[in-house]
N, C-alpha and C positions, 0 to 999 in steps of 0.2 A: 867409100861406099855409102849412098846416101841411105836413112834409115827408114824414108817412103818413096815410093812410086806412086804420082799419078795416078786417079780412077783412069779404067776405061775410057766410061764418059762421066767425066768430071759432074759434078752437081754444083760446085762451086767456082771461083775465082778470085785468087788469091790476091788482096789488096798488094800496091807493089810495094817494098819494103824498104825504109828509110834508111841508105844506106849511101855513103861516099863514094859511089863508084863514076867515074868516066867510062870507063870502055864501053861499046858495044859490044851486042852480041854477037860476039866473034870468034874464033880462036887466039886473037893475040891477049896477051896475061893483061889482067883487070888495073886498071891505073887507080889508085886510092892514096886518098891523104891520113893521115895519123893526126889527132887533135892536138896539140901545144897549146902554153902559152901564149904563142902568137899566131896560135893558129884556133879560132875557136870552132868550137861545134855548132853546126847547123841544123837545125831539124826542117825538115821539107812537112808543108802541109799534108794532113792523113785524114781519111776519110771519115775517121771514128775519133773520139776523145782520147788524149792523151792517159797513157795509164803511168802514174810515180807511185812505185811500191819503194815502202820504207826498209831499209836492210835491218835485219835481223840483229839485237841486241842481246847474245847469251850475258851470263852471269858472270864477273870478271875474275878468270882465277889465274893463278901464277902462270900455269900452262896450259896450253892445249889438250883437251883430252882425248885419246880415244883408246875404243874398247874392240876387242879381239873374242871370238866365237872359233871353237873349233867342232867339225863335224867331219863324218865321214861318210856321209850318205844325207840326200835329202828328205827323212824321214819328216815327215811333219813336227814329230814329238821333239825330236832332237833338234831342230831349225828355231821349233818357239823356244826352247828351255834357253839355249844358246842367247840368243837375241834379248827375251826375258833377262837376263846376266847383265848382259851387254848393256844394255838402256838402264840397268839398278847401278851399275857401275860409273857411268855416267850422272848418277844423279836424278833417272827419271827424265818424263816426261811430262808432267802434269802440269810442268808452270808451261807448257808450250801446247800442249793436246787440250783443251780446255773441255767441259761438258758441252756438247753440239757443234762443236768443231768441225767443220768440210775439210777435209784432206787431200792434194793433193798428191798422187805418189808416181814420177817421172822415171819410168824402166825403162831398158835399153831391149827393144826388139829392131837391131838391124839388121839388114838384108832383106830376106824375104822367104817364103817355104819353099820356092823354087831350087835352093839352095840342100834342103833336109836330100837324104842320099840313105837308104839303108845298110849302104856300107861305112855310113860314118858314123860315131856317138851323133845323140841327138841335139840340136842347136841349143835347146835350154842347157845342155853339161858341157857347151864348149864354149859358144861367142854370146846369145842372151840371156837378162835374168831371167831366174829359175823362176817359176810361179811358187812356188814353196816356199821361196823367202818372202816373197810381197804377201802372199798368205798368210803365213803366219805373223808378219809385223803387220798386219791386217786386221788380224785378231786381237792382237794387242792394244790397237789405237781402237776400237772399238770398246774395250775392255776398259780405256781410261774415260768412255765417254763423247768419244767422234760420233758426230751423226751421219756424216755421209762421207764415204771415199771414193776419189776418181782417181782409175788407172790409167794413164797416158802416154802416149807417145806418138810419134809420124808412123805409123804403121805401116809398113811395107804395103799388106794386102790384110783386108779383114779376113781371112780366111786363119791369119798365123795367130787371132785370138783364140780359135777353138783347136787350132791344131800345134799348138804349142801349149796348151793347158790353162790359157787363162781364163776362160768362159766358165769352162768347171770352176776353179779357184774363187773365183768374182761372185757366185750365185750365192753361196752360204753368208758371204760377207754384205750382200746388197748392194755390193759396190758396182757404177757406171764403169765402163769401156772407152775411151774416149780418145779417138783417132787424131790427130793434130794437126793430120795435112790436109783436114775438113773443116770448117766454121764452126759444125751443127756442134751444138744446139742453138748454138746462134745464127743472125742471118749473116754475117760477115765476120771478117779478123778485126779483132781490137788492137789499138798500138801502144805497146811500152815502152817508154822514153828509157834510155840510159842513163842520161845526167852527165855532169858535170866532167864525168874520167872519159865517155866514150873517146875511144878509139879511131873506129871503124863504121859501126852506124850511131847512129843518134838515137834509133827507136826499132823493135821490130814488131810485125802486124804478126800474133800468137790468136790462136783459140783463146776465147776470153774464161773460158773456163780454167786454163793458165792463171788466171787474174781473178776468179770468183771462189778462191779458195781461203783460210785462215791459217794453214799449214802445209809450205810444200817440202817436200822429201825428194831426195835424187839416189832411187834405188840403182847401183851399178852395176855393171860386169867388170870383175879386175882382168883385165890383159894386156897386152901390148896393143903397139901403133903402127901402121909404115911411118907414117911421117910424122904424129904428134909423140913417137916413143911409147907413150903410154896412155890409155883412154880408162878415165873412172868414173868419179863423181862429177867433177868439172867438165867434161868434155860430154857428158853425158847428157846436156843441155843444149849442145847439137840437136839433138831431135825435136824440139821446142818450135823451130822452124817447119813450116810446110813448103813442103819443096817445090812445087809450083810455082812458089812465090821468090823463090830462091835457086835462080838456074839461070844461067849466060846466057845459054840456048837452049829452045826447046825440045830438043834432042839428048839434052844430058841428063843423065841418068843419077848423077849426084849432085850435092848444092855444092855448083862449083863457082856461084857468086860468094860464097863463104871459103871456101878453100884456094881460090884462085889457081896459078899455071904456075906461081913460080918451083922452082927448084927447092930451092930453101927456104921456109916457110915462116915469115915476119908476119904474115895476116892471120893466118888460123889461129892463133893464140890468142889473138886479140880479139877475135870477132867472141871466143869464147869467152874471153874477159867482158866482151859488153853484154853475153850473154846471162852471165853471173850476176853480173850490177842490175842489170833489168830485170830479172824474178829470182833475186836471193833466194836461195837455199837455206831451211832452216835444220835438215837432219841429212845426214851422208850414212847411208848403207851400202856395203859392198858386197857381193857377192863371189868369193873364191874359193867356192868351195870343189864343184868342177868348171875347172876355165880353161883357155886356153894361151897357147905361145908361137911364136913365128908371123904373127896376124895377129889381125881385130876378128876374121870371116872367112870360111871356105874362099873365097875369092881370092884369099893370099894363099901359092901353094906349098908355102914351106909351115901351113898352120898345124899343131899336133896340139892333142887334149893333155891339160895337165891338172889333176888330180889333188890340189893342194891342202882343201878340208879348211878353209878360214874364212870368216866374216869380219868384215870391218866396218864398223861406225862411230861417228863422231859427229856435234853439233859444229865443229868445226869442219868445212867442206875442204879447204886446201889440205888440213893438219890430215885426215882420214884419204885423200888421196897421197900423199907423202908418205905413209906407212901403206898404203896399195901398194906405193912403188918401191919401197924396199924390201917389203915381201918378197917382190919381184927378182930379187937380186939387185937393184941398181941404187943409185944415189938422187935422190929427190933432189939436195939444192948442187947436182952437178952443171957442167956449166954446157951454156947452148955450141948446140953442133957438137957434143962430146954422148955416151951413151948415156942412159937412152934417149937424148934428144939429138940424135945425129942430123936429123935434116930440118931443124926446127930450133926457136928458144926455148926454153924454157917456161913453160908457161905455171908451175907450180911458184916460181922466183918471181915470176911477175903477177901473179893471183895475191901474194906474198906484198908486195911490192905497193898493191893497188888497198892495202888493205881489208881482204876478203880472208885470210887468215894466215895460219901459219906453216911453212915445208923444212922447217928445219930440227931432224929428230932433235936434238938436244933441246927445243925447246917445246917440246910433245911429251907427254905422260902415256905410256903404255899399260892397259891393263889388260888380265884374261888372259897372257900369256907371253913368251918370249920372243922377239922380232930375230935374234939369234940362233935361236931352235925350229922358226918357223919358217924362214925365209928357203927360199928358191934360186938356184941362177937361171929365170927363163931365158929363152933364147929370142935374141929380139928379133921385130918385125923387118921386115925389107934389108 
């Protein structure tokens, strides 16, 4: 389920996006090569300058950290104190929030409000982040000294900023809005190279404001997957794309130039692996406090709301999805096509792999609370 739709009428047009594909737009599955050794990467000329962001260099410690928040409601008070915890446990942020710091902070609003249903909990307590938690970690990177934050993501339809609570949210902090399957504020998409590990593409064309920032965040929703098993931090860069620019046909309604046709799924991890490489993540927040199971989105209909009261963050973005997913009941370094990665690899093993960090608890430090007392057996997606 892609995480924008197309304007009505479009104001823009999306640079086409540097990417390995053969196939036409068709229905038959996208032909794509994988970069090797002898196989190198190619970058296809792009409209706008090359953008190489350097990956993120935390502080070298024995292990991976991350830190654990428990709530039972998304009370303001109790969201900051949480979180507050959470980042002192860590160590802070100051050597990373600097004074006048632009922030980036990348939410997960998939779907669309066409979706919201009065007979169901409402989209922020099941499949998107809560504005409560971007709020209040809102407050907090203000408080160390950020001068400006932009909230982003492909937005379905602008309508799901004010009707899912982020408008409210957004005023008191001065923070922008910023749609990602549109340019603006700029006149075009700017293009991020991958480097050296891509995959899949070589570069994608993002809002450059993706790229005019000093700190980006990848605020999540914890839940499951149909096909990636589980969607956090890392996959949660999906949205990063403008879908326009990212569609077989123009008739499809998700980026299925990113997802492709196959059955079992060799490209979607990787396209998120060069997602990763190309605007590193410097802080992983999770949101599980109400989430959901069976699905990502109404649109799956074995989805049911699960109630679970946890946050997760870690400067390390694999390590803090690997503790998402054993919250979840499952095993992060399980192996592909086993659960939860039944129709997929493993893409926390290969984030792991690609050296973006680390999925294996034994080698992660938990703190805030116990992964034995906390955890879940959700029930997976598809």
């Amino acid at each position: 389920m892609a995480a924008c739709e197309p304007p009505a009428t479009p104001t823009s047009t999306a640079a086409p996006p540097n990417a390995r594909l053969t196939a036409a737009a068709t229905d038959a599955p996208p032909v794509f090569a994988v970069a090797t050794a002898t196989t190198p990467a190619t970058l296809a000329p792009a409209p706008s300058p090359t953008v190489r962001l350097p990956t993120p260099t935390p502080t070298p410690v024995p292990r991976a950290q991350v830190a654990l928040g428990q709530a039972r409601s998304y009370a303001p008070s109790i969201v900051r104190s949480q979180l507050q915890a959470m980042l002192d446990s860590l160590g802070g942020l100051s050597d990373l929030v600097r004074p006048g710091a632009r922030v980036g902070i990348k939410v997960n609003l998939t779907g669309g409000t066409w979706w919201d249903s009065p007979d169901k909990p409402p989209a922020t307590e099941t499949f998107v982040t809560h504005p409560a938690v971007v709020g209040a970690l809102g407050q907090l990177l203000l408080d160390l000294g950020a001068r400006k934050l932009y909230i982003m993501d492909g937005a379905a339809d602008d309508t799901c900023w004010v009707k899912w609570g982020y408008a409210a949210m957004a005023k008191p902090l001065g923070a922008d809005l910023v749609n990602l399957c549109q340019p603006a504020p700029y006149p075009g998409f700017a293009d991020f190279a991958v480097g050296p590990r891509a995959a899949i593409y070589d570069a994608f064309s993002l809002n450059g404001r993706v790229r005019d920032v000093d700190v980006f965040i990848s605020v999540a929703k914890l839940k499951t997957h149909s096909v990636m098993g589980v969607t956090l931090a890392l996959k949660n860069l999906v949205g990063l794309t403008p879908l326009p620019g990212y569609k077989l046909k123009p008739a499809d309604t998700a980026r299925s130039a990113l997802h492709g046709r196959a059955a079992y799924d060799k490209r979607l991890p990787r396209v998120i692996m060069d997602l990763n490489l190309a605007r590193p993540v410097h802080l992983a927040v999770i949101d599980g406090i109400y989430t959901c199971e069976g699905g990502a989105g109404p649109w799956d209909t074995t989805l049911s709301q699960v109630r679970l009261g946890v946050l997760v963050a870690s400067r390390d973005v694999v390590a803090a999805d690997a503790v998402g997913t054993a919250l979840m009941g499952f095993d992060p370094a399980a192996a592909s096509q086993t659960a939860p990665f039944v129709h997929t690899d493993n893409y926390l093993a290969l984030a792991q792999s690609l050296g973006l960090g680390t999925h294996r608890l034994e080698d992660i430090g938990v703190a805030g609370g116990s992964l034995e007392q906390l955890r879940r057996a959700f029930k997976p997606a598809g």
